[in-house]
C-alpha beads as a LAMMPS data file, in Angstrom:
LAMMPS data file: protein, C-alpha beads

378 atoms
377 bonds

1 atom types
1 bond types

-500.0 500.0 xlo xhi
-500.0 500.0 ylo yhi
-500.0 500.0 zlo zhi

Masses

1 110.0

Atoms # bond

1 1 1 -10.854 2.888 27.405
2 1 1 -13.562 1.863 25.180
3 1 1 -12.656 2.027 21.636
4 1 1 -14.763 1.206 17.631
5 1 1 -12.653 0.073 15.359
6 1 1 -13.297 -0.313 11.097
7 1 1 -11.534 -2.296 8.856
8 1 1 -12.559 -2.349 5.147
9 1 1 -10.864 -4.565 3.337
10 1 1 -7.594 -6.898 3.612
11 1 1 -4.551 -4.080 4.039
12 1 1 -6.941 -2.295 6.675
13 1 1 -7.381 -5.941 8.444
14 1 1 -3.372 -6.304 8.767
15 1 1 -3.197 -2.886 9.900
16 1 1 -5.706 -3.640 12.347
17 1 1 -4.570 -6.815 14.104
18 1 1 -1.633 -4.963 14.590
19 1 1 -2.958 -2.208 16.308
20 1 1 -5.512 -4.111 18.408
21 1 1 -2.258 -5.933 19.939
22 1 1 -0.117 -2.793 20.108
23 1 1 -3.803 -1.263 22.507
24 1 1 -3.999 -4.412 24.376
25 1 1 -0.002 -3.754 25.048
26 1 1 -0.656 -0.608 26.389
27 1 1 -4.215 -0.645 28.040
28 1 1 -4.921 -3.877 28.623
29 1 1 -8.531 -3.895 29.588
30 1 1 -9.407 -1.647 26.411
31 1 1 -12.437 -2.109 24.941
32 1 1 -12.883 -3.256 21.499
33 1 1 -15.624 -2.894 19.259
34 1 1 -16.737 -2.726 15.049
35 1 1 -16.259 -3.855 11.900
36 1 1 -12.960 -6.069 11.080
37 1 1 -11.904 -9.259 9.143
38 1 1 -10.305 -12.264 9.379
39 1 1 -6.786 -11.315 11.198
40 1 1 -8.717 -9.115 13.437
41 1 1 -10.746 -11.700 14.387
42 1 1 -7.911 -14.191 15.371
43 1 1 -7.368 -11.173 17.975
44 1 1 -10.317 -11.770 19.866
45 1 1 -12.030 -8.670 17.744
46 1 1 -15.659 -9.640 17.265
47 1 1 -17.009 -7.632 13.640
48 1 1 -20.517 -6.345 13.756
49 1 1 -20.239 -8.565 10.435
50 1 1 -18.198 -10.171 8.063
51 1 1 -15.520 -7.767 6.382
52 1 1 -16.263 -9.273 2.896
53 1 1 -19.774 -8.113 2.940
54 1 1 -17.997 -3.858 2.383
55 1 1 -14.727 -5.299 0.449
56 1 1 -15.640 -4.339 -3.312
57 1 1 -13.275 -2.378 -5.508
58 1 1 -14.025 -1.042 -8.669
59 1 1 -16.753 1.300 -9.934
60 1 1 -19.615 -1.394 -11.520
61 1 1 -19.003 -3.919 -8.424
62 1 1 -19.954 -0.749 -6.118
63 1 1 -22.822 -0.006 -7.839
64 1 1 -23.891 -3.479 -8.194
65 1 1 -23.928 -3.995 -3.968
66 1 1 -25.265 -0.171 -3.372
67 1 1 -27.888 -1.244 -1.315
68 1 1 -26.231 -3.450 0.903
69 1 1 -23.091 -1.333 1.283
70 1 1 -25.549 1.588 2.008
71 1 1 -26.936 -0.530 4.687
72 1 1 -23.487 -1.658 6.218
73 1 1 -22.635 2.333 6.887
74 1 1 -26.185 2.964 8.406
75 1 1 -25.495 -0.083 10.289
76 1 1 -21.699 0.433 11.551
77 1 1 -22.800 4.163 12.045
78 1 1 -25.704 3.233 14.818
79 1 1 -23.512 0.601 16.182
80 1 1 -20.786 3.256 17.191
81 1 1 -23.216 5.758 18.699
82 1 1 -24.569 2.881 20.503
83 1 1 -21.438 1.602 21.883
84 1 1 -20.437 5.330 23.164
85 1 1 -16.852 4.878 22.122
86 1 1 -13.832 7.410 24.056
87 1 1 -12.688 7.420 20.077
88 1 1 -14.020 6.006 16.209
89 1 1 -10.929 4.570 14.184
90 1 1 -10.834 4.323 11.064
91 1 1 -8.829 2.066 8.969
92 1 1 -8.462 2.636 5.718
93 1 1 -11.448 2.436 3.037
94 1 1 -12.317 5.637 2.862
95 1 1 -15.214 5.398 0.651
96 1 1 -16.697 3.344 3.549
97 1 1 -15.457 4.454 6.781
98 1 1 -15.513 8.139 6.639
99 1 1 -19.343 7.940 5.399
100 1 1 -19.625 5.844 8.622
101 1 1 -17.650 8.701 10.632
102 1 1 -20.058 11.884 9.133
103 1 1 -22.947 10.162 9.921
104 1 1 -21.423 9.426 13.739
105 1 1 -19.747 12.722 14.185
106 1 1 -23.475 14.676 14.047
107 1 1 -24.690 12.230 16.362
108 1 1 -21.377 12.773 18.591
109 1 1 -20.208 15.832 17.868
110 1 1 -17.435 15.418 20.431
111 1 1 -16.317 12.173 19.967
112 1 1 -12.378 12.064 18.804
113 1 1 -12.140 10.584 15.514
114 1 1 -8.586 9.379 14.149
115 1 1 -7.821 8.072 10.504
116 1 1 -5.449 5.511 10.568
117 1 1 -3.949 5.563 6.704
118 1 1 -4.344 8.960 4.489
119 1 1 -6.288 8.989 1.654
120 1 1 -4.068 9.846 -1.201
121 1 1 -5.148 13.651 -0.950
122 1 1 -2.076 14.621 -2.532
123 1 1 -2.508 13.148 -5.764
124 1 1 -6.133 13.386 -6.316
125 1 1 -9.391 15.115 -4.979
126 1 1 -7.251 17.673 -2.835
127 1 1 -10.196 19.417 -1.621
128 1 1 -10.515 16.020 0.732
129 1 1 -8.339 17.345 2.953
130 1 1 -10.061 20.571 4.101
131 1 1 -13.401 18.508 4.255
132 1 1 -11.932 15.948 6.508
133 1 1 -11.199 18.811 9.669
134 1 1 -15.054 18.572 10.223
135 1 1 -14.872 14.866 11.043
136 1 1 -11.587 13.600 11.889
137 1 1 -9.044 15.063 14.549
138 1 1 -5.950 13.194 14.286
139 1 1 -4.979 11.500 10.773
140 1 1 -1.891 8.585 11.289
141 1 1 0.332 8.554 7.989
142 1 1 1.641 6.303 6.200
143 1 1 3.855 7.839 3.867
144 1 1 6.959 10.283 5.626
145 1 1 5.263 13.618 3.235
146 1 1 1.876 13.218 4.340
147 1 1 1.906 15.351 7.056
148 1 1 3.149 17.945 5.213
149 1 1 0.846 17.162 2.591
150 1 1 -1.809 17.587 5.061
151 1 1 -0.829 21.038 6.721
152 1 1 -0.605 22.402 2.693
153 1 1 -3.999 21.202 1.993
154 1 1 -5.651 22.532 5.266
155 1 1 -6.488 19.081 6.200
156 1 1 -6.556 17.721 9.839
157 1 1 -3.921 17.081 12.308
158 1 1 -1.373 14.815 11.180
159 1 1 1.390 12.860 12.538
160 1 1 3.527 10.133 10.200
161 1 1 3.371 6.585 12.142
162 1 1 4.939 4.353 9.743
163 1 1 4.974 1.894 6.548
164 1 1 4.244 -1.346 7.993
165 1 1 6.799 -2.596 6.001
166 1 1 9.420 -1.015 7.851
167 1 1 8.603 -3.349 10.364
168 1 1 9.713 -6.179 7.535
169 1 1 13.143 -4.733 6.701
170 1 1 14.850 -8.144 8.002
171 1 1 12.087 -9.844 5.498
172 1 1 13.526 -8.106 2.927
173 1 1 16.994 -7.250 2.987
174 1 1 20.127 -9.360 2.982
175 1 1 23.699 -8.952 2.064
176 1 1 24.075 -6.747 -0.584
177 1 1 27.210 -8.289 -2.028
178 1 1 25.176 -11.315 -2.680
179 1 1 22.346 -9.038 -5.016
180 1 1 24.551 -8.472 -7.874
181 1 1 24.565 -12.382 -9.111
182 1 1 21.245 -13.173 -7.826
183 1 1 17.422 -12.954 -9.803
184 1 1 15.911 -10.455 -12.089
185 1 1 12.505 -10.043 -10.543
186 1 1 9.344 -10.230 -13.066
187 1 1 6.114 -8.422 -11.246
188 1 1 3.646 -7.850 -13.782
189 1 1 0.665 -7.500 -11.258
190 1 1 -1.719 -9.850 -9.712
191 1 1 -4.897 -8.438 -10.542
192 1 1 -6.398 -9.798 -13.389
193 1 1 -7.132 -6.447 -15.169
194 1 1 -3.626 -5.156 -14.541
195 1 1 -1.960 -8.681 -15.477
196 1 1 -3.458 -8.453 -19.297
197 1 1 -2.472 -4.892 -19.500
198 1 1 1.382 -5.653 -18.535
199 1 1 1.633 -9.341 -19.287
200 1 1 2.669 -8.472 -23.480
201 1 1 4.859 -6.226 -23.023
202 1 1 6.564 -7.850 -19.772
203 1 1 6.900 -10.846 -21.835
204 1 1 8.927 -9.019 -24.720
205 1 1 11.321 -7.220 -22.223
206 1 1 12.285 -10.565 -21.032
207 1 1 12.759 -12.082 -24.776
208 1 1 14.948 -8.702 -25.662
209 1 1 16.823 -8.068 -22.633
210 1 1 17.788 -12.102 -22.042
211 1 1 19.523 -11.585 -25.957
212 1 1 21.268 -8.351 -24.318
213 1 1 22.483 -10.049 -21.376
214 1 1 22.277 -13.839 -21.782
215 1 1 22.717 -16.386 -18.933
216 1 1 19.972 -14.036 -16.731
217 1 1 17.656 -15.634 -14.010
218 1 1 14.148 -14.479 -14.022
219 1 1 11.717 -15.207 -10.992
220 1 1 8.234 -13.912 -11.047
221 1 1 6.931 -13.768 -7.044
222 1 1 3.266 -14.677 -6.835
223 1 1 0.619 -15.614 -4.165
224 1 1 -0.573 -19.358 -4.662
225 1 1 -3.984 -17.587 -4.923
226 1 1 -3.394 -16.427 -8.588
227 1 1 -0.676 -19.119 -9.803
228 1 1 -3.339 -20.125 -12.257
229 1 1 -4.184 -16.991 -13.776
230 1 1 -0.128 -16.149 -14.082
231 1 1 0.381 -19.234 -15.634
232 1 1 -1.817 -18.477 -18.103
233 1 1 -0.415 -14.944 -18.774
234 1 1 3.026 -16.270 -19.302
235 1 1 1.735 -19.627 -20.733
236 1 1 3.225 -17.604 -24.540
237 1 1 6.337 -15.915 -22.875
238 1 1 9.212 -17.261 -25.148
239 1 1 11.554 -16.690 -21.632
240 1 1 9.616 -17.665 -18.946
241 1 1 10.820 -16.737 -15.121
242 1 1 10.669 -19.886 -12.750
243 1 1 7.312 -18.868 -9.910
244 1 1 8.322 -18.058 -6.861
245 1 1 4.742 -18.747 -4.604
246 1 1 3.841 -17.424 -1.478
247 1 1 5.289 -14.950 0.762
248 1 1 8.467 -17.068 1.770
249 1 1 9.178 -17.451 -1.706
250 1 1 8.950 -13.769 -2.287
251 1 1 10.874 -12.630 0.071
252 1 1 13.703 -15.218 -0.326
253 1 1 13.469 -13.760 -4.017
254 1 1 13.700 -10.103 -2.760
255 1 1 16.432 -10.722 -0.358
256 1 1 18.421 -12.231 -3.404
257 1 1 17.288 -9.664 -6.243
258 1 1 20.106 -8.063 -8.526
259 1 1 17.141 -5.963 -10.268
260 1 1 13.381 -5.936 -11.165
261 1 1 10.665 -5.134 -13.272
262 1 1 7.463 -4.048 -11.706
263 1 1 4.445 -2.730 -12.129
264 1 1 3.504 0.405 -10.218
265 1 1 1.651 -0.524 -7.024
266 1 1 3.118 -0.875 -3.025
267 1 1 5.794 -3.191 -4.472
268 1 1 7.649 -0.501 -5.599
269 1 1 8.076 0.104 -2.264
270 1 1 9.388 -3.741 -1.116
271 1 1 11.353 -3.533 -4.248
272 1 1 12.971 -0.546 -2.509
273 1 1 13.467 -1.043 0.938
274 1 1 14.845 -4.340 -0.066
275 1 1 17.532 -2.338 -2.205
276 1 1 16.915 -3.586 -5.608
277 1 1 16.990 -2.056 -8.624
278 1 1 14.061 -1.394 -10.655
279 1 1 12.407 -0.466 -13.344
280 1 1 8.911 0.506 -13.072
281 1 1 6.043 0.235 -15.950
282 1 1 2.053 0.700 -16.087
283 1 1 -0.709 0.893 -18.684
284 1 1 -4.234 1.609 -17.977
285 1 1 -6.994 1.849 -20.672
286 1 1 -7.394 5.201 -22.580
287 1 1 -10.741 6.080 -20.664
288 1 1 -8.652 5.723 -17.138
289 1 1 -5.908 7.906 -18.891
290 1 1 -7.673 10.335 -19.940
291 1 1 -9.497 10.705 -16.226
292 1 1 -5.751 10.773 -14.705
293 1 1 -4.434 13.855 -16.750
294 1 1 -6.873 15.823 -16.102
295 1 1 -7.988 14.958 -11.878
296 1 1 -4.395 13.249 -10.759
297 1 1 -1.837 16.156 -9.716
298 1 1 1.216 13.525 -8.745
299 1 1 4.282 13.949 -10.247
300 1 1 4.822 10.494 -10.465
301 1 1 2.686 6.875 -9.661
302 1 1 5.834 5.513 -7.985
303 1 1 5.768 5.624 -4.386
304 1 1 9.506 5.271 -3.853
305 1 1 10.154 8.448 -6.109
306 1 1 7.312 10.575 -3.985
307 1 1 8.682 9.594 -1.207
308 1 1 12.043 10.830 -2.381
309 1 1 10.789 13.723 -4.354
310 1 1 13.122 12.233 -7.240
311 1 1 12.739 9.763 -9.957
312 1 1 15.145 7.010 -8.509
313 1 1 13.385 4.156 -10.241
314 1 1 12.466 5.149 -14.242
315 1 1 8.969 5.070 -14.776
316 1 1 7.637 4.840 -18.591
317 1 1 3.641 4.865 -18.778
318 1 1 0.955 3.745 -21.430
319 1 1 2.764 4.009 -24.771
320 1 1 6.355 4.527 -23.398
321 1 1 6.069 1.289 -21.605
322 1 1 7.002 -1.260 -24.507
323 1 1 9.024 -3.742 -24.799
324 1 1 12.512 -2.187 -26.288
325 1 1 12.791 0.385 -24.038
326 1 1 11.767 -1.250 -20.512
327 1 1 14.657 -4.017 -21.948
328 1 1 17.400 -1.435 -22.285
329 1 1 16.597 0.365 -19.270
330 1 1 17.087 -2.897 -17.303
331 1 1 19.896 -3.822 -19.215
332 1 1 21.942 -0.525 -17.494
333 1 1 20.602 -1.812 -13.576
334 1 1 21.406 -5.234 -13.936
335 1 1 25.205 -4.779 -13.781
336 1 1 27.655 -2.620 -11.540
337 1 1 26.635 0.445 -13.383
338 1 1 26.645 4.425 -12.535
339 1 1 23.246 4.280 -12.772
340 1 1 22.523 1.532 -10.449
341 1 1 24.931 2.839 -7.670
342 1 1 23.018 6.095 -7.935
343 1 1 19.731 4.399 -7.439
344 1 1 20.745 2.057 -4.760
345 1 1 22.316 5.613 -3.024
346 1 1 18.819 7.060 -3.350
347 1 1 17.417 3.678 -1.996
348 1 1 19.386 4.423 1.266
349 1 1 17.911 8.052 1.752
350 1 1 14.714 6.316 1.381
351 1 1 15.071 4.162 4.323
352 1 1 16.471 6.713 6.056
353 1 1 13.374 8.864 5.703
354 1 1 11.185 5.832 6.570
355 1 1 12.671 4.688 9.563
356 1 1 11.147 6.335 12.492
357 1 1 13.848 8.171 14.851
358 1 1 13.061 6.458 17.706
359 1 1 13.271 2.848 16.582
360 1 1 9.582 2.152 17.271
361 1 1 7.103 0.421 15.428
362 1 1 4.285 1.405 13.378
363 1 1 1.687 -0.385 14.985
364 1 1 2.752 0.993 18.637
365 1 1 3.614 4.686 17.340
366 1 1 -0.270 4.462 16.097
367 1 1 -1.561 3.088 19.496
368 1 1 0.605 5.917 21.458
369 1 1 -0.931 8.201 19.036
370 1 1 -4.502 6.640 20.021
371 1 1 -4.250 6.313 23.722
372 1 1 -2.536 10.133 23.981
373 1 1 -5.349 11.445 22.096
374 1 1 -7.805 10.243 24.007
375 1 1 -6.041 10.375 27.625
376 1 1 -6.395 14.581 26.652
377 1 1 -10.349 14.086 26.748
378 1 1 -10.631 11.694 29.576

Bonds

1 1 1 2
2 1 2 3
3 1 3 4
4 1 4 5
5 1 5 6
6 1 6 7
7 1 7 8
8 1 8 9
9 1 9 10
10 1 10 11
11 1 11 12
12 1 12 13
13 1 13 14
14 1 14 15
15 1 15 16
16 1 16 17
17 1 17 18
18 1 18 19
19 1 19 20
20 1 20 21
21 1 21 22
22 1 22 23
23 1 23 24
24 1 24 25
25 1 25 26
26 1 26 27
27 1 27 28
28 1 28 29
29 1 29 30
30 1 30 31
31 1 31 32
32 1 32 33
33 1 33 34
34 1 34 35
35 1 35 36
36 1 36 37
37 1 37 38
38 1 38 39
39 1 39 40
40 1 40 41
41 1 41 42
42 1 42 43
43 1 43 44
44 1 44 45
45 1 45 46
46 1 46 47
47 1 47 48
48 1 48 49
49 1 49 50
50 1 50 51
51 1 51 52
52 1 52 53
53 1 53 54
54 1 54 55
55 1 55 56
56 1 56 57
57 1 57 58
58 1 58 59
59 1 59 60
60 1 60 61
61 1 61 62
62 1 62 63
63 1 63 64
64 1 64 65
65 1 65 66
66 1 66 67
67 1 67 68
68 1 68 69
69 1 69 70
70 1 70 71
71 1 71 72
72 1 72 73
73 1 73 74
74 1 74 75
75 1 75 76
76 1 76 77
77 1 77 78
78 1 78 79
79 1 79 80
80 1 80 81
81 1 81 82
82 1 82 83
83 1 83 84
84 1 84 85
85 1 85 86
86 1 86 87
87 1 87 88
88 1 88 89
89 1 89 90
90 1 90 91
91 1 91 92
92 1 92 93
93 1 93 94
94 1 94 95
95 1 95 96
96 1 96 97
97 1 97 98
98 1 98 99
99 1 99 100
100 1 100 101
101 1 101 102
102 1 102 103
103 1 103 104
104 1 104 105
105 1 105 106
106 1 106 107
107 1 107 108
108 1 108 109
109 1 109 110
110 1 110 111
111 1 111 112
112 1 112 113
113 1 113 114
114 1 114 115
115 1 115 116
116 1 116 117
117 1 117 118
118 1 118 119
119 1 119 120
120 1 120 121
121 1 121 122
122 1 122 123
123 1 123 124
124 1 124 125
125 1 125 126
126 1 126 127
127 1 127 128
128 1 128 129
129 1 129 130
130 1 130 131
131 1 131 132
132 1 132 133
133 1 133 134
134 1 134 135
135 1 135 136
136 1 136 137
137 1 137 138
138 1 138 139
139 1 139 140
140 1 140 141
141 1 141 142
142 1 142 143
143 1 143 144
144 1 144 145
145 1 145 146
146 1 146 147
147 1 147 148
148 1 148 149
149 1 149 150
150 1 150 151
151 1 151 152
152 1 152 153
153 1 153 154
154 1 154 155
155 1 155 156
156 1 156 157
157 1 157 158
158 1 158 159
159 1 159 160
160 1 160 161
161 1 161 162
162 1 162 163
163 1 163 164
164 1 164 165
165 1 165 166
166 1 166 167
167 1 167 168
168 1 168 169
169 1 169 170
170 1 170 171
171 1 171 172
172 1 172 173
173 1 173 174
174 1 174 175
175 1 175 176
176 1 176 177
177 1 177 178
178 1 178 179
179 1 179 180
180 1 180 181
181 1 181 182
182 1 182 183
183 1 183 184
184 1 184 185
185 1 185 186
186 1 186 187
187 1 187 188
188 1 188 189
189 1 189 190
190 1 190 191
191 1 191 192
192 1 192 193
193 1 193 194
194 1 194 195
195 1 195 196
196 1 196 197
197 1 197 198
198 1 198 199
199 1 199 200
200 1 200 201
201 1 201 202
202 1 202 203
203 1 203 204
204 1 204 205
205 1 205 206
206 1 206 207
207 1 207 208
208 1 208 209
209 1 209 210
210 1 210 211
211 1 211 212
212 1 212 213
213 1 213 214
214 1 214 215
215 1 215 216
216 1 216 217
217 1 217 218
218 1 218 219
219 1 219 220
220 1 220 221
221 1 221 222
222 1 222 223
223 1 223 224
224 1 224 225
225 1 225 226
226 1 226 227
227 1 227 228
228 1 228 229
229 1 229 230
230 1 230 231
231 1 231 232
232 1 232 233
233 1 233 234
234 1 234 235
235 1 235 236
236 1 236 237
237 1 237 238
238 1 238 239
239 1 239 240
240 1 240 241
241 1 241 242
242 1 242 243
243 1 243 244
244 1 244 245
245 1 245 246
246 1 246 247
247 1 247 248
248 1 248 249
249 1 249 250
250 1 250 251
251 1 251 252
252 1 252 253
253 1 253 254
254 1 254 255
255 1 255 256
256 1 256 257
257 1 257 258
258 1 258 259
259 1 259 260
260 1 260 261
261 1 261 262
262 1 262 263
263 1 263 264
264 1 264 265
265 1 265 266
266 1 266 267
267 1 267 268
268 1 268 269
269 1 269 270
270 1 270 271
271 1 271 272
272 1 272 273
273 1 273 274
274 1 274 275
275 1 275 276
276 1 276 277
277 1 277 278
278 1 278 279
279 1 279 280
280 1 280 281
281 1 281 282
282 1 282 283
283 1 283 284
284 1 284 285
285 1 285 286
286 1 286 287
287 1 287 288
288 1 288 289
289 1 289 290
290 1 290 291
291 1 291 292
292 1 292 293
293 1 293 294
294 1 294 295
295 1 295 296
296 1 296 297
297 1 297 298
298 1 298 299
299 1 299 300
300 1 300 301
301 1 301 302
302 1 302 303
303 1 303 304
304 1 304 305
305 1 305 306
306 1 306 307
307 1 307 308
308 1 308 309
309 1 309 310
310 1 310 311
311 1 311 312
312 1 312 313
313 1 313 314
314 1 314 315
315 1 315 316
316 1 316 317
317 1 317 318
318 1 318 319
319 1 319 320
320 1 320 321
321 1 321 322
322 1 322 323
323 1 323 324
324 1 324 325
325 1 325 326
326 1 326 327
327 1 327 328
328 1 328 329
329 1 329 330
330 1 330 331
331 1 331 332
332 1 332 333
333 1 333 334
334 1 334 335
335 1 335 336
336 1 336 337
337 1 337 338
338 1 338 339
339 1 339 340
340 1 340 341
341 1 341 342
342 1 342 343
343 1 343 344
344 1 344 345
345 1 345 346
346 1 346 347
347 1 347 348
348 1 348 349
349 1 349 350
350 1 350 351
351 1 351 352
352 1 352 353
353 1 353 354
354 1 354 355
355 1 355 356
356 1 356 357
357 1 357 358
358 1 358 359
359 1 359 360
360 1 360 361
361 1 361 362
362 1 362 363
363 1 363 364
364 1 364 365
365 1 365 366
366 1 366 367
367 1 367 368
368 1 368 369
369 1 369 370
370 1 370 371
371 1 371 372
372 1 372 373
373 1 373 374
374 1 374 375
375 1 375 376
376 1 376 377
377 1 377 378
């Protein structure tokens, strides 16, 4: 089995080494070829080139690399026609990879192409999904209502594989009994951009709700990579939470949480499968705003409550995230309330949903998916 694998950045690179061990488990003498990063690589995975040369977010970096990101898909796309794959998978970056699988696909019109990670056609661009039938035959989810998601949208084939943080649930969970005396989390963001937006009015939430319930412990989880730019963000914080730095650290801290205040992002979804509390916040400039009502068609930017089709963790946006009212809606989670049992109930349908029936892991649901798909065109 001769597969060409393409990672685009650092989440597609974890999903990646993952799968390239869960292939090897299965079909050992499968071949491996494409574009991947640094994890990938410590599999024995050798990229056509470096991963960092197609990892840019953000509209002006794009633009500013165009011509070398337009020569990485010509590139990748001869390299996979060339290699005569049984299958193209894609991982992730969309923007990059399924340029790279058009571009194949009229080359190799019957060559099976699976998408390993949804893009988020069900909150923006629906239109995605139909488009993608021409190109991709088998899409691997991420999220439990993606496949349903798909099937409404006329998209492709899809199957739900798993969060690869299911496969963490030991990471992140501990005895519950313990929760209820242990940390408020702080997680303003660790993107620069997002950190300035959040960093005021995370700063005041901790002021007012440490006078509303004194004697509090705050812990901010951070990588060691940005421990100097959160520094400086909290460097004015009249309560500052002690760091905790690296992923230990973070998941000693999520373990022990009695509640949390986050900004919207995938750690809403730690926050919940380690069953803690939160309260979730986000601000994004008025141009970005104004974009979002009028192309996003979510409900909600929490993944937790799409997941659950519910609001289980509060969400206040732009001018309803201030300080006074994130403060009091902590102040009813952080205590044996009736509003915290109810979200820690909905917390436990969540997992539920996640799990996968069969006990199996992501990563090896994703190679069965691979190996079955292409075993039917062998």
């Amino acid at each position: 089995m001769k597969l060409f694998l393409i990672a685009g950045e650092v989440s597609g690179d974890q999903l990646g080494y993952k799968l390239i061990r869960a292939l090897r488990a299965k079909v050992p003498d499968v071949e491996l070829s494409g574009v991947g990063g640094e994890a990938m690589t410590r599999e024995n995975f050798v990229s056509l080139f470096p991963m960092s040369d197609i990892a840019v977010m953000g509209i002006f970096p794009v633009i500013a690399r165009l011509p070398s990101l337009l020569e990485r898909i010509d590139r990748t796309a001869r390299a996979a026609v060339a290699a005569r794959p049984d299958a193209l998978i894609l991982i992730d970056s969309p923007d990059f990879t399924h340029r790279v699988a058009r571009r194949v696909r009229k080359i190799l019109p019957d060559l099976k192409v699976v998408d390993y990670v949804s893009p988020t056609v069900w909150a923006w661009r629906p239109g995605r999904a139909k488009k993608m039938r021409a190109y991709v035959d088998l899409v691997l989810a991420l999220l439990p209502f993606e496949p349903a998601a798909h099937e409404r949208l006329g998209g492709p084939a899809c199957i739900y594989v798993g969060h690869p943080l299911i496969e963490r649930l030991a990471d992140l969970r501990a005895d519950d009994a313990l929760k209820l005396n242990g940390p408020v989390l702080v997680l303003p963001g660790s993107r620069a951009s997002v950190l300035a937006r959040m960093a005021g009015a995370f700063g005041g939430t901790l002021e007012q709700l440490d006078a509303m319930r004194p004697g509090l412990d705050y812990v901010l989880p951070a990588a060691a990579a940005v421990e100097t730019r959160v520094r400086a963000a909290i460097e004015d914080w009249k309560v500052k939470p002690r760091l905790a730095l690296g992923e230990r650290e973070k998941f000693a801290a999520f373990r022990s949480a009695r509640a949390a205040l986050a900004a919207s992002g995938t750690v809403t979804l730690e926050l919940a499968l380690s069953r803690t509390p939160t309260v979730v916040a986000y601000r994004v400039p008025k141009f970005e705003e104004f974009l979002a009502r009028r192309l996003v068609q979510a409900s909600t930017i929490v993944l937790p409550n799409l997941i659950l089709e519910e609001n289980a963790f509060p969400e206040f946006v732009q001018e309803q995230a201030e300080s006074a009212t994130l403060a009091a809606a902590l102040a009813e989670i952080v205590e044996d309330s009736p509003l915290r049992r109810r979200q820690l109930a909905a917390l436990d349908r969540l997992k539920g949903r996640m799990i996968l029936p069969d006990g199996a892991r992501p990563s090896e649901k994703a190679a069965q998916a691979i190996v079955e798909l292409v075993n039917t065109t062998i």
